[in-house]
Each structure stands twice: as structure tokens, then as C-alpha cells.
Backbone as a ProteinNet text record, in pm:
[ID]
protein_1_A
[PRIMARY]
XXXXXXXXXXXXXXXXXXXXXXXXXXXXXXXXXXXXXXXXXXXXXXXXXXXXXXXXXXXXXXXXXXXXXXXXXXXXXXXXXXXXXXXXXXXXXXXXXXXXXXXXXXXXXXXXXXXXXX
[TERTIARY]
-971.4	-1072.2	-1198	-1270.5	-1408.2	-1512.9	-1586.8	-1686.3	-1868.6	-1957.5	-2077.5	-2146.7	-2252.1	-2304.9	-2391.3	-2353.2	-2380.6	-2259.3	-2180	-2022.5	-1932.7	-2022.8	-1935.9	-1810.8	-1685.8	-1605	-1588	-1544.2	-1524.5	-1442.5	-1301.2	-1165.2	-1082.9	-990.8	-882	-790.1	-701.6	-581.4	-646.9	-667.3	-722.2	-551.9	-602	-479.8	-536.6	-498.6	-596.7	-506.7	-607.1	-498.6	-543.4	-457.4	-518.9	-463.4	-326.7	-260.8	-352.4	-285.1	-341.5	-245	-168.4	-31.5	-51	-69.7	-159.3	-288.8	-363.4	-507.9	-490.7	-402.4	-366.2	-286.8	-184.4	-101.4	-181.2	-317.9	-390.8	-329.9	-402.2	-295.8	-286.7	-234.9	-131.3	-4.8	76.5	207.3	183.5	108.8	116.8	94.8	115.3	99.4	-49.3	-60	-173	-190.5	-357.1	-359.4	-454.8	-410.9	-460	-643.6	-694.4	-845.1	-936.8	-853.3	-882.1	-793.5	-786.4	-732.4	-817.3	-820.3	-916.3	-796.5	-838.1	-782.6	-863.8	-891.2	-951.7	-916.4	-1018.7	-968.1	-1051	-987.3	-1076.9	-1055	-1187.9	-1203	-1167.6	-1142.6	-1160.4	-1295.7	-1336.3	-1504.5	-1549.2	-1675.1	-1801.1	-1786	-1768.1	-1771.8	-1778.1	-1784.4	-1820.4	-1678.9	-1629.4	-1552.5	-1540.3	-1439.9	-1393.3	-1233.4	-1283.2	-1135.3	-1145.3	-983.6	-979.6	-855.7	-868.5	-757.5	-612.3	-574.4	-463.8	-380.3	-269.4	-176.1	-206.1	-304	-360.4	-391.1	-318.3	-285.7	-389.5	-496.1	-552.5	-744.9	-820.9	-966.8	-996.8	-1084.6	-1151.4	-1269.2	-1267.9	-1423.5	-1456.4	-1513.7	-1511.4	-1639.6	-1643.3	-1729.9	-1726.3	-1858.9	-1857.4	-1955.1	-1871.7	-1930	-2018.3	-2077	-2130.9	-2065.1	-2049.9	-2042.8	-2050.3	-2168.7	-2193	-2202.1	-2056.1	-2021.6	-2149.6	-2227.1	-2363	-2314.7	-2310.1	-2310.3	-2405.9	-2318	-2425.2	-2385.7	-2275.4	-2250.5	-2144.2	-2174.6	-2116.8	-2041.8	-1940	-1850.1	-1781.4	-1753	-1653.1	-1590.8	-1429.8	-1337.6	-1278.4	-1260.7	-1141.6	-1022.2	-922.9	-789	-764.1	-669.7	-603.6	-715.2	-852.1	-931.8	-1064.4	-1072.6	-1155.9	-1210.4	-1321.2	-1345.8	-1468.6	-1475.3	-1640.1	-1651.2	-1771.3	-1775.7	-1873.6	-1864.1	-1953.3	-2091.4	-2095.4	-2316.6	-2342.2	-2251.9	-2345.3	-2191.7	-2250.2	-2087	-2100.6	-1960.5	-1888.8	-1792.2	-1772.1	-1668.9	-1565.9	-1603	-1507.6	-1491.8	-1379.5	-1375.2	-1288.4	-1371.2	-1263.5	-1267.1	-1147.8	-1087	-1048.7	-1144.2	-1120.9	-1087.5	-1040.8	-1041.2	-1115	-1137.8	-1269.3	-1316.7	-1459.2	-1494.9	-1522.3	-1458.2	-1509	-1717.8	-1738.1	-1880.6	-1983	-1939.8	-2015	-2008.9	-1868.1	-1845.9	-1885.6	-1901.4	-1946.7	-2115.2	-2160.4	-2305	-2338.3	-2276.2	-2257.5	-2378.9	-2475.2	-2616.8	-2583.2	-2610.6	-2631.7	-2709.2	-2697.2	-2776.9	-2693.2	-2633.2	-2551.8	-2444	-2479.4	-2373	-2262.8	-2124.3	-1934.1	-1911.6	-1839.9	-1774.6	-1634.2	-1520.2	-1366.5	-1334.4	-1188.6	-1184.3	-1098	-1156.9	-1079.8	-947.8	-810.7	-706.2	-591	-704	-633.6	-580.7
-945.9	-1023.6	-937	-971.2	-864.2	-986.1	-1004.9	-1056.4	-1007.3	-1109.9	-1033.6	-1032.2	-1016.8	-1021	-1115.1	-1233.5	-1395	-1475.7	-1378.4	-1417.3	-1486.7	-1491	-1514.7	-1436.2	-1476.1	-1387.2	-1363.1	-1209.7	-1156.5	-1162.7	-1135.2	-1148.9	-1161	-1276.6	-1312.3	-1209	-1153.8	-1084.2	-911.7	-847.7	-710.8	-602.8	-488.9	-435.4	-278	-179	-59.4	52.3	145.5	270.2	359	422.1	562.9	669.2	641.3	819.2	889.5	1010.5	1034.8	953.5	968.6	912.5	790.8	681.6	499.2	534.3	601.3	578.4	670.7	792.8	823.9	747.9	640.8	560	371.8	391	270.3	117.8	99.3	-19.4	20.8	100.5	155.8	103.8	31.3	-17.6	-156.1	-206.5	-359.1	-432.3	-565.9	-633	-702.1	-753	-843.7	-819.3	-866.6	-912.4	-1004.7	-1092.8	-1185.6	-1218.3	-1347.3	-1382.5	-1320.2	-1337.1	-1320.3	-1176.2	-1112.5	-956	-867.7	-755	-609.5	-504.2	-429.8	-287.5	-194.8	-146.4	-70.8	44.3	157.1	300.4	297.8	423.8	489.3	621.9	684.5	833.4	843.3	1002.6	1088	1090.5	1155.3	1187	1111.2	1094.8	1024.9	1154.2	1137.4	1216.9	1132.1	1219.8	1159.7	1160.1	1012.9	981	879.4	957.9	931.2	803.7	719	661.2	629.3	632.9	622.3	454.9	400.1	309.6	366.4	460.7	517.2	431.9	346	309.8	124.4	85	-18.2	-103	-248.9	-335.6	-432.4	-474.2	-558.9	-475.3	-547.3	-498.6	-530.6	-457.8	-474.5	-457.2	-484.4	-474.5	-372.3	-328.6	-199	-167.4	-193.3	-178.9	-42.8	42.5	182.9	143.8	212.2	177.4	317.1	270.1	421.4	423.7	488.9	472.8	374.8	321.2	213.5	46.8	84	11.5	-110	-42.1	-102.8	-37.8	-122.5	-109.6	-26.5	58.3	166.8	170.8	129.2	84.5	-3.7	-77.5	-179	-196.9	-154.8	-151.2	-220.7	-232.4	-285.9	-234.5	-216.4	-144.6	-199.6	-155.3	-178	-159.8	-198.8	-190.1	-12.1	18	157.7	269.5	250.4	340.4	312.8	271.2	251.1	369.2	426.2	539.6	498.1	521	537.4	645.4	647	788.1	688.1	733.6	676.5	705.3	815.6	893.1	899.6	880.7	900.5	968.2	1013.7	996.7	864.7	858.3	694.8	740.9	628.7	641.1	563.3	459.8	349.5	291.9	238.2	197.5	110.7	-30.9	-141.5	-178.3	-210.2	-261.5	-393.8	-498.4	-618.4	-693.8	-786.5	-852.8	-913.1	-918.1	-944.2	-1085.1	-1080.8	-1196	-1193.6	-1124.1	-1106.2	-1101	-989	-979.5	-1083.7	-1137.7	-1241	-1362.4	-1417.5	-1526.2	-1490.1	-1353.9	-1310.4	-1278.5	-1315.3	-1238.6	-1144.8	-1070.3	-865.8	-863.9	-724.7	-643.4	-471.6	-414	-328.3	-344	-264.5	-247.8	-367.6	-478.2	-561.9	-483.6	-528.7	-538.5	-605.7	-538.7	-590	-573.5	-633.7	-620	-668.6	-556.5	-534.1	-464.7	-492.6	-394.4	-317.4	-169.3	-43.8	-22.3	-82.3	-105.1	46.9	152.6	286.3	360.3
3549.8	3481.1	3466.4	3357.9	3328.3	3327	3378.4	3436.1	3340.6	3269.4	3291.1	3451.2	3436.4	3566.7	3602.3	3519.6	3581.8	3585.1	3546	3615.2	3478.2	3377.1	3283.6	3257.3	3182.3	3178.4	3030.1	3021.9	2883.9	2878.5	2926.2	2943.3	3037.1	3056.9	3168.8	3150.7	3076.5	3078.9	3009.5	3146.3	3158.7	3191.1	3086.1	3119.7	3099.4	3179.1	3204.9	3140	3158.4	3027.6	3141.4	3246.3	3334.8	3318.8	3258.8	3224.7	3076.8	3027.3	2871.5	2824.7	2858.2	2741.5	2711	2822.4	2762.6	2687.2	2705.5	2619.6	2511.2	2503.7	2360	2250.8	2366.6	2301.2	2257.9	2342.7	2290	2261.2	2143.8	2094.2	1926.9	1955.4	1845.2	1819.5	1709.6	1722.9	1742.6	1824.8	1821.9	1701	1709.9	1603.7	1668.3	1763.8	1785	1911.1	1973.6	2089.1	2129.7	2251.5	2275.8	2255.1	2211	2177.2	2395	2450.9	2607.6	2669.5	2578.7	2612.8	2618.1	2700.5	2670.6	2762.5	2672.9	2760.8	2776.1	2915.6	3012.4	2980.3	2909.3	2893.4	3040.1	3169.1	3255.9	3256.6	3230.6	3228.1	3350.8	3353.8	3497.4	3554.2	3414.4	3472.8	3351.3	3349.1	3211.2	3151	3032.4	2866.7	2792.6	2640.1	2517.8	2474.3	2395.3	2369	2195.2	2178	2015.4	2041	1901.2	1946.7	1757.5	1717.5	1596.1	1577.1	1426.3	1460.5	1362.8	1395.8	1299.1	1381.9	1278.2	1330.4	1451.5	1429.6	1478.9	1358.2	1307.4	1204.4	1228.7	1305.7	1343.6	1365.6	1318.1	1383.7	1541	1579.4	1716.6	1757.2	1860.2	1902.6	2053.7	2033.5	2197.5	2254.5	2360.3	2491.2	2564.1	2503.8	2598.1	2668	2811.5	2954	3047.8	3109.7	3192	3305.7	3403.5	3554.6	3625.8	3629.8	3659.4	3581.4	3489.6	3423.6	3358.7	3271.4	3208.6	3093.4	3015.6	2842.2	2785.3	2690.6	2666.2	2491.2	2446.9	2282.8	2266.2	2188.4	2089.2	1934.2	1940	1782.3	1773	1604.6	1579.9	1465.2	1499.5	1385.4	1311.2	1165.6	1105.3	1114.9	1042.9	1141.1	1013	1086.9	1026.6	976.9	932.3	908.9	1004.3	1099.9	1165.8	1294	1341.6	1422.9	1460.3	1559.3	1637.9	1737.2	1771.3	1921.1	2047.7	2108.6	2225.3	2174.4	2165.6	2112	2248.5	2389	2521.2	2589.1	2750.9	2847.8	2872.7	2850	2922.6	3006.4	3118	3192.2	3177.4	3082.2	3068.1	2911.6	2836.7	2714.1	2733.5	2686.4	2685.9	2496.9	2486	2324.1	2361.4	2241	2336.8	2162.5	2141.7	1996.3	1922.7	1800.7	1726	1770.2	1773.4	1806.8	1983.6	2045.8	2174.5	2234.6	2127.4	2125.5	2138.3	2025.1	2007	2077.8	2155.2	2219.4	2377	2389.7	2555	2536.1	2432.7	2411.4	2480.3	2427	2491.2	2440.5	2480	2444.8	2513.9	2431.8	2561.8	2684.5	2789.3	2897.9	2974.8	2932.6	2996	3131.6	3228.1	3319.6	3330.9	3354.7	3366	3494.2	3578.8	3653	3651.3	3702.2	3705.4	3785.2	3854.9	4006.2	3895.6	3925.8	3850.1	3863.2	3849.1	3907.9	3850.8	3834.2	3792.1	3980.2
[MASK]
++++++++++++++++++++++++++++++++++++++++++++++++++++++++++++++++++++++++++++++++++++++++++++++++++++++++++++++++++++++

């Protein structure tokens, strides 16, 4: 579960990407995912990070995280031509489904909490 930090929740069904091969493999191939889904990219270390939607049929919405898991950018993609970069190091990238943003009233500088289950 991803939590703000008055305990609201952004998403019940959390699912984490820790090898390269899950966060190169993303959600690429799927058809859909759940309105209460996110997937947990976790870096090794905080870097700057690119994510593109080649091969992703659906738009999204994505949460770059710092270290101390505090929101540091806010996007949202189109499906199959869609790209963003962090613009900072992140340690963390969650891909959560459209409409997430707005129903969790994300901001930056917002605090998440999730036990890192990498």
C-alpha cells in the first residue's frame, strides 16, 4: 500500500520492479491496469531517470520520488508515444493509472510512505 503522509492511500495493490529486466520490461504488453494499481520502479542508487511508453496501450500517470521518498515530479503520459525524465536524481518511480493524481491530490514536495519490498 502507498500511503500520503496523513495516511491517505494512493494505492492498495503495489507491485515493485527491482531487477533491470522488470523496470526495463515496465508495463509494456499489458492491456490495462487496475484504478488502485502502481508499480514501484527502485533504483540502486538516486539518478536521473527517463521512462518512455513504447509498447504501453493505455496512458499514465508517474510519481518521481527522492530518497526520502518526497515527490519531486509529476507526469502524465500518452499511451505508445509518451516520455518524460525525472529533471532531478530519484530513487524511486511509481506508474500509477490516469486519474490517480488527481484523486490522491499529489503536489510535489508531498510525502509517500511504502515498505520497499525490493
Amino acid at each position: 500500500m502507498i500511503l500520503k503522509s496523513n495516511g491517505e492511500s494512493v494505492a492498495t495493490h503495489v507491485e515493485f520492479a527491482c531487477s533491470i529486466f522488470k523496470q526495463a520490461l515496465g508495463l509494456m504488453f499489458r492491456k490495462n491496469i487496475p484504478d488502485d494499481y502502481a508499480l514501484v520502479f527502485v533504483m540502486k542508487k538516486s539518478q536521473n531517470v527517463s521512462l518512455h511508453m513504447l509498447f504501453v496501450s493505455f496512458p499514465i500517470e508517474v510519481i518521481f520520488l527522492d530518497g526520502d521518498k518526497r515527490v519531486v515530479k509529476l507526469d502524465r503520459l500518452k499511451s505508445w508515444t509518451g516520455f518524460s525524465s525525472s529533471d532531478a536524481k530519484v530513487k524511486y518511480v511509481i506508474e500509477t493509472s490516469t486519474g490517480t493524481l488527481e484523486k490522491a491530490d499529489l503536489h510535489v514536495g508531498d510525502m509517500l510512505s511504502f515498505k520497499n519490498e525490493c
